[in-house]
Backbone as CSV, one residue per row, in Angstrom:
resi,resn,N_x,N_y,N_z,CA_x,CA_y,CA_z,C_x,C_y,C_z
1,UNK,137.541,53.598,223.572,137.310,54.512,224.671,138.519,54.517,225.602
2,UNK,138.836,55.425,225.889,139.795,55.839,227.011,139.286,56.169,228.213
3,UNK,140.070,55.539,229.543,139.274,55.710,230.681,139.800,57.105,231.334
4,UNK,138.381,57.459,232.048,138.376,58.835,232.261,139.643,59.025,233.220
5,UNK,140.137,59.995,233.696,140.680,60.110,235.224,139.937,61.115,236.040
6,UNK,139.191,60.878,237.011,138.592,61.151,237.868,139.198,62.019,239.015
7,UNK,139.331,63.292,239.204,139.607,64.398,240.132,140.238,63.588,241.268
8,UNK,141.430,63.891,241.810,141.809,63.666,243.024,141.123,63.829,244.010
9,UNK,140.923,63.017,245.128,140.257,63.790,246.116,141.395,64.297,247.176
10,UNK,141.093,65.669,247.354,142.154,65.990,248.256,141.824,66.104,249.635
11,UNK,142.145,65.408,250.493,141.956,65.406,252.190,142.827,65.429,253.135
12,UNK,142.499,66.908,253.750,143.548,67.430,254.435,143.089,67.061,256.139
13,UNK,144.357,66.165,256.334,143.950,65.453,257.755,145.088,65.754,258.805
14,UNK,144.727,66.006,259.919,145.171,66.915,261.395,146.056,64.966,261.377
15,UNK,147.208,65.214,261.441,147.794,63.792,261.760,147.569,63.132,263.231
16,UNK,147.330,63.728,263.992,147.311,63.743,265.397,145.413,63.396,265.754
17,UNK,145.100,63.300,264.673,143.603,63.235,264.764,143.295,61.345,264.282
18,UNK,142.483,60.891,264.925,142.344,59.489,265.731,141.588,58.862,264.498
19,UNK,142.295,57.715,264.465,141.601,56.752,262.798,140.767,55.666,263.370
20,UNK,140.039,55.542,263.106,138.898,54.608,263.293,138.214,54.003,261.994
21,UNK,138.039,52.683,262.304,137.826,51.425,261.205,136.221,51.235,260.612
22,UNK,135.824,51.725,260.228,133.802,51.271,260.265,133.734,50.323,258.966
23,UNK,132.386,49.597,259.420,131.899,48.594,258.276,130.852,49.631,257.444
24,UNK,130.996,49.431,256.071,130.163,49.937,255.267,128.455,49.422,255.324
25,UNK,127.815,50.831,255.561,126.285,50.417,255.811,125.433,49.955,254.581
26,UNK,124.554,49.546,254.319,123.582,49.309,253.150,122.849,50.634,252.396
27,UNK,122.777,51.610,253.082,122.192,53.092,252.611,123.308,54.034,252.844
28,UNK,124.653,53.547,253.064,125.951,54.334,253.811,126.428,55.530,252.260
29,UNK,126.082,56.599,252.899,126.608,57.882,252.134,127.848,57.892,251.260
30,UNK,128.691,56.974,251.944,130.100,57.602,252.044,130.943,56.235,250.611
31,UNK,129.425,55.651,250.051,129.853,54.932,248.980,130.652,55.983,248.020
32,UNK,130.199,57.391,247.859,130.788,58.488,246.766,131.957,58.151,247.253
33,UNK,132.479,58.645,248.529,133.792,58.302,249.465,134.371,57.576,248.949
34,UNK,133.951,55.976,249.091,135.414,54.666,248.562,135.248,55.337,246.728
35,UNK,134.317,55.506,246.287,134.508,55.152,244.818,135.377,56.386,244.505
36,UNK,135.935,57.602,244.863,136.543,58.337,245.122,138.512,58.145,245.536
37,UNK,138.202,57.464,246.684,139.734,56.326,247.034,139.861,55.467,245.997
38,UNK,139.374,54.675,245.374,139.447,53.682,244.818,139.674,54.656,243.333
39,UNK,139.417,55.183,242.806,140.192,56.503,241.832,141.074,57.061,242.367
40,UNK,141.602,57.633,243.262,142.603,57.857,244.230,144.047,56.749,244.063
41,UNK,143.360,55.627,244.667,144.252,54.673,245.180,144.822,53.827,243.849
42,UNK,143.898,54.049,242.778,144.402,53.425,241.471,144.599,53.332,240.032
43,UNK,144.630,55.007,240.543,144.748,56.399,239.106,146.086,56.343,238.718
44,UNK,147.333,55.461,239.031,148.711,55.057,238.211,148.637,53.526,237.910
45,UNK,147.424,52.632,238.243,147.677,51.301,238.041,146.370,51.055,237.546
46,UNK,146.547,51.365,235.807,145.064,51.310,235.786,145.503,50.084,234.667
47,UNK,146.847,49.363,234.517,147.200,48.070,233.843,146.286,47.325,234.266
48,UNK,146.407,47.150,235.459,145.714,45.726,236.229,144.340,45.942,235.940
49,UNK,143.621,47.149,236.202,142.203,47.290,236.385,141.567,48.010,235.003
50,UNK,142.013,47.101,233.801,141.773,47.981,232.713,140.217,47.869,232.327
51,UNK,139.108,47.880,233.295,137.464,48.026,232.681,137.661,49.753,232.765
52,UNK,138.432,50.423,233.366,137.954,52.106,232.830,136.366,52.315,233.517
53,UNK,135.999,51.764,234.333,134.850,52.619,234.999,134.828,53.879,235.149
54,UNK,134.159,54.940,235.271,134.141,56.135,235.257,134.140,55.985,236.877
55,UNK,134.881,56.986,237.361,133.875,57.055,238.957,132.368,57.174,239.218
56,UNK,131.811,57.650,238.854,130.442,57.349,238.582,129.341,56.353,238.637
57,UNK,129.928,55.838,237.590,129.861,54.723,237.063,130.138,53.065,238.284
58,UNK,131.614,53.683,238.968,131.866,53.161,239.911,130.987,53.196,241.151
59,UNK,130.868,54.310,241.703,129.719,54.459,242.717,128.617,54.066,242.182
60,UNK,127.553,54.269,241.287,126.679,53.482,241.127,126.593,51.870,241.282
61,UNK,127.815,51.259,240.794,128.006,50.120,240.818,127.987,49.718,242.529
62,UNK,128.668,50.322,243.104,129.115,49.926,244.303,127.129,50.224,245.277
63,UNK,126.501,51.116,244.875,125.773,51.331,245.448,124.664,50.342,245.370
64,UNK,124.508,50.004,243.967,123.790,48.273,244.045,123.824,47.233,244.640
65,UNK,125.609,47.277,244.806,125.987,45.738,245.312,125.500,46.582,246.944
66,UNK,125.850,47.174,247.509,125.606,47.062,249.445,124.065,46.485,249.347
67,UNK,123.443,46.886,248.374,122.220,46.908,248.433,121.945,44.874,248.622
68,UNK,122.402,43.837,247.579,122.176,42.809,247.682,123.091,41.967,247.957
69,UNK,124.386,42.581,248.607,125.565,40.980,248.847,125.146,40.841,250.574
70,UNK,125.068,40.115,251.040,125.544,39.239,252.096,125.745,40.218,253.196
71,UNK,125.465,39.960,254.478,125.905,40.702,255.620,127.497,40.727,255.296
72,UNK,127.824,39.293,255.663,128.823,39.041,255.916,129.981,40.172,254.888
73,UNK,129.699,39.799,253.448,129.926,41.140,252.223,130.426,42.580,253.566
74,UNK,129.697,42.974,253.441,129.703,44.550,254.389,130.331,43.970,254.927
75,UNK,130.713,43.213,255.987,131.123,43.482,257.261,132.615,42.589,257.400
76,UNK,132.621,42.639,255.842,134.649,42.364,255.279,134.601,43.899,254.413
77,UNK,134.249,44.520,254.914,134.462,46.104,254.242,135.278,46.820,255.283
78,UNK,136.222,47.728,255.450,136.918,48.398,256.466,136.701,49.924,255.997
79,UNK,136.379,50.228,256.383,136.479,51.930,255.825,136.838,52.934,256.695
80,UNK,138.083,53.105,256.215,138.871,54.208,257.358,138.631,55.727,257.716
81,UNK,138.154,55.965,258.523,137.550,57.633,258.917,138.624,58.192,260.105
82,UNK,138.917,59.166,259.194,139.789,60.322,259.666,138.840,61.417,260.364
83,UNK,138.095,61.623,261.267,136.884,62.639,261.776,135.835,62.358,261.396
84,UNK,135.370,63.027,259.727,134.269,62.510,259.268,135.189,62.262,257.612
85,UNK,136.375,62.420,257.241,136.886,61.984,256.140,137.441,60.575,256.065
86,UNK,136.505,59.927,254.865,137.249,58.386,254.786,139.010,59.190,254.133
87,UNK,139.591,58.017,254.325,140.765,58.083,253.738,141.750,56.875,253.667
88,UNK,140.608,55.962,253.804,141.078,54.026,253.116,140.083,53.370,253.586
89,UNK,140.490,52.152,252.562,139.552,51.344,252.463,140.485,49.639,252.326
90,UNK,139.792,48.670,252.597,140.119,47.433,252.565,138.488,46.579,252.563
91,UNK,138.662,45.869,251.578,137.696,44.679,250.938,138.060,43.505,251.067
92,UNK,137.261,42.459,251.528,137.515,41.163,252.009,136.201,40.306,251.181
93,UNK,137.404,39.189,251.081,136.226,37.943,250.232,136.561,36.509,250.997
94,UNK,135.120,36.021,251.403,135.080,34.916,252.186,134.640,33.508,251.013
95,UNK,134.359,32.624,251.324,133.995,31.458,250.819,132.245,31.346,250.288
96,UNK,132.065,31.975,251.662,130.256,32.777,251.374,130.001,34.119,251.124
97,UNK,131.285,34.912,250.079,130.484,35.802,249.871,130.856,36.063,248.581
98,UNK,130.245,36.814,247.687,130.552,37.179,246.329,131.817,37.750,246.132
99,UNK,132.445,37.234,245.349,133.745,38.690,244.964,133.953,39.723,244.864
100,UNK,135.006,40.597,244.197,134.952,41.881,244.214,133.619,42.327,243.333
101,UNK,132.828,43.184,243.977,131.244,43.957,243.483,131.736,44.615,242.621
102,UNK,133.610,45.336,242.957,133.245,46.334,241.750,134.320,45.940,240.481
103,UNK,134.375,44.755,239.970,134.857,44.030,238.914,133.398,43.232,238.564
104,UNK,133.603,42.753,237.091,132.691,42.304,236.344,132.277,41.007,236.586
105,UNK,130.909,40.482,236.741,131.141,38.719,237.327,131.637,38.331,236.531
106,UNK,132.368,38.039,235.932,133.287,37.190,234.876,134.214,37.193,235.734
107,UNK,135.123,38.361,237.023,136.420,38.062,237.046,136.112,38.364,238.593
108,UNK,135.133,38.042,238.869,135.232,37.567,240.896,135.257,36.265,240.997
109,UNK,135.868,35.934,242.326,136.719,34.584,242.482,136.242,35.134,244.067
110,UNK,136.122,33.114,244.282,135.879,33.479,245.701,136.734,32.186,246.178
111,UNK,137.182,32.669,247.805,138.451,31.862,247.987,137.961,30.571,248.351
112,UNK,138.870,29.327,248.587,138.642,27.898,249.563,137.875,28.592,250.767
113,UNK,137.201,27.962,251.767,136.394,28.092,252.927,137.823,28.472,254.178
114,UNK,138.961,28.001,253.986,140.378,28.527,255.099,140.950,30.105,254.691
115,UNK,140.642,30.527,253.874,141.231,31.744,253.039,140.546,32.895,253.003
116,UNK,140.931,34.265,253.285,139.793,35.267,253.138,141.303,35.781,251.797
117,UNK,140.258,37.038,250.995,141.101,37.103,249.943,141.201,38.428,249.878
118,UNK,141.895,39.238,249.825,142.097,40.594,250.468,141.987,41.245,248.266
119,UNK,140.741,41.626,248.592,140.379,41.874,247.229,140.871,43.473,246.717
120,UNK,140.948,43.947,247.801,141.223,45.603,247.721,141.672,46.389,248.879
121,UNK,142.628,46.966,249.043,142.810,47.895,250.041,143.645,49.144,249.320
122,UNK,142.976,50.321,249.824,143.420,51.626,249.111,143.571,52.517,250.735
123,UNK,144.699,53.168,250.548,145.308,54.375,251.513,145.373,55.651,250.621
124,UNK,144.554,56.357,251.062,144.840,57.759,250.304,145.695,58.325,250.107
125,UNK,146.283,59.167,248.775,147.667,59.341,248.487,148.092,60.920,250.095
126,UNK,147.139,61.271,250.434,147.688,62.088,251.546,147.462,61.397,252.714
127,UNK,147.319,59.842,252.909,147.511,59.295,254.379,148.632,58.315,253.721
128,UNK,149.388,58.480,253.182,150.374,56.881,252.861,152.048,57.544,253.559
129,UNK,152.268,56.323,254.216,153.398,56.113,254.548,153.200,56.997,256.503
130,UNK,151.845,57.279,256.941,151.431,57.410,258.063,150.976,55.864,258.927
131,UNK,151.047,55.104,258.862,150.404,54.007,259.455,148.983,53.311,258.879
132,UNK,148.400,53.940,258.067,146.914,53.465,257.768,147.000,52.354,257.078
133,UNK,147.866,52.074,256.377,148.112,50.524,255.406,148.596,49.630,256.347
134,UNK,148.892,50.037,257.451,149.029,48.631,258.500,148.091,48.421,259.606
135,UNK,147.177,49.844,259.849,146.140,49.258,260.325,145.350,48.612,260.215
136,UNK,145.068,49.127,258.766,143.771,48.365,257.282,144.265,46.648,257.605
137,UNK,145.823,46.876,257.324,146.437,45.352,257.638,146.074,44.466,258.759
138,UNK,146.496,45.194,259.788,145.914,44.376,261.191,144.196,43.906,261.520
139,UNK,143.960,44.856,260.821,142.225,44.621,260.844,141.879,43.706,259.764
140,UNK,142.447,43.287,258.628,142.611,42.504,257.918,142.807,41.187,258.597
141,UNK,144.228,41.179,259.286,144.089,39.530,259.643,143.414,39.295,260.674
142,UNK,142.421,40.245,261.319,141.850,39.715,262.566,140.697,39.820,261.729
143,UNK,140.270,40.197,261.325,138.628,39.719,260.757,139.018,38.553,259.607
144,UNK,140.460,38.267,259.339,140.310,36.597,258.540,140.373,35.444,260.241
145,UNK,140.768,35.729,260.711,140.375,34.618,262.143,139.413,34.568,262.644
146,UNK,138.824,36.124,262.712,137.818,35.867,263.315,136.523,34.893,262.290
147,UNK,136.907,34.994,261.440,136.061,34.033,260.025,137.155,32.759,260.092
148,UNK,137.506,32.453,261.283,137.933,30.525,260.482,139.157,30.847,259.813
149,UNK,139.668,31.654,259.358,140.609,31.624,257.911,142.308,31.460,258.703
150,UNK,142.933,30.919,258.020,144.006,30.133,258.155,145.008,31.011,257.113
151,UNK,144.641,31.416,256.110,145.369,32.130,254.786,144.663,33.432,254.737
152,UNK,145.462,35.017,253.875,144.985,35.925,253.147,145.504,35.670,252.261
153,UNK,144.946,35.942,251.447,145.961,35.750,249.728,145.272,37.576,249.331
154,UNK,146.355,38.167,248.555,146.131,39.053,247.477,147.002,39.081,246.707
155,UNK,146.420,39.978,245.398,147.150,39.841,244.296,147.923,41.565,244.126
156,UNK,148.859,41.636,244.024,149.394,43.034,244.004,150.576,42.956,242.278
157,UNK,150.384,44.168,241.888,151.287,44.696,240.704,152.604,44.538,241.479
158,UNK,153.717,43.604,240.569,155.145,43.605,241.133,155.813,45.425,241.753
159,UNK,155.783,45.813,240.729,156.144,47.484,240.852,155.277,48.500,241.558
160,UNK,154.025,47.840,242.625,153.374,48.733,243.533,154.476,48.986,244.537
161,UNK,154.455,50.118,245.043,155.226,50.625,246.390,154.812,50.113,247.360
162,UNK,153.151,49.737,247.163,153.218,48.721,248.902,153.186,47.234,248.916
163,UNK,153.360,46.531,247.656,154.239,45.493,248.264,155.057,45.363,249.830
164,UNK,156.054,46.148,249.475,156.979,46.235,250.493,156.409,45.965,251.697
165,UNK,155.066,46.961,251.968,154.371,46.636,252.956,153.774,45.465,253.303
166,UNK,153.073,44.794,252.328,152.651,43.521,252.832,153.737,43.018,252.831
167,UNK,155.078,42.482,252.400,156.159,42.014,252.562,156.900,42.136,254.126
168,UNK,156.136,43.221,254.914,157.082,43.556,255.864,155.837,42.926,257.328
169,UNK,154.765,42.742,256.679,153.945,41.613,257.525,153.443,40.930,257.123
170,UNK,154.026,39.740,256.379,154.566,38.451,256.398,153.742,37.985,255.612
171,UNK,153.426,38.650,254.144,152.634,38.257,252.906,153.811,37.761,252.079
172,UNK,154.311,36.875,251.288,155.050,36.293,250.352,154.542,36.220,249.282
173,UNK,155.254,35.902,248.298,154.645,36.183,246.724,155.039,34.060,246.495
């Protein structure tokens, strides 16, 4: 089987129009939304993520897990809203909470109790290189302090373009 590629989502956003961070709800609509970015954000790097979920497939998945992980789960979720358009996302893994929901339990990993583990963050290919991958960022290391955490660790493809970015606030390989 060959994995599908799933329609771009195209979102046309007023730049001047105000980004705001929300935690993903348990009945939250806008699961179609990430599973959408997350096809978006990783429709040229599908090396790393070779299960081939359908989007579909993906949102369903994702719509189970809000249903049974952990407060805490949700509320290492960032989901970036442009008005009423998401247009990124960032996933966080604590010591108490399950791994990435939308990988197979065979390959979630959950960090030491000092470490949050920055499991996913996607910027939509029409918000990148605007600021949203360093907000996602900043909201990143303040919800690992505000959890105790001392470390982020993620794992990024050498040849992603935003390396650079975590490189330029103070992630090392």
């Amino acid at each position: 089987l060959t994995p599908q590629t799933p329609p771009v989502q195209e979102v046309l956003v007023d730049p001047w129009l105000e980004l705001r961070i929300d935690s993903l709800g348990r009945e939250d609509p806008r699961v179609k939304d990430v599973a959408l970015l997350n096809a978006d954000g990783f429709r040229d790097k599908r090396c790393c993520l070779c299960f081939g979920d359908s989007q579909s497939e993906l949102e369903n998945s994702l719509r189970s897990a809000v249903k049974w992980v952990p407060d805490a789960k949700l509320e290492g979720f960032a989901l970036a809203m442009a008005g009423d358009q998401a247009v990124g996302f960032a996933q966080l893994g604590f010591h108490d909470t399950p791994g990435d929901v939308m990988l197979p339990v065979c390959f979630r990993s959950v960090p030491a109790p000092d470490t949050c583990h920055l499991e996913r963050i996607v910027v939509s290919h029409t918000m990148r290189g605007k600021g949203l991958g360093t907000k996602l960022l900043n909201w990143v290391d303040e919800k690992a302090r505000q959890r105790g955490c001392k470390h982020v660790m993620l794992e990024v493809v050498s040849n992603n373009p935003a390396k650079k970015l975590y490189e330029k606030h103070g992630y090392v390989s």
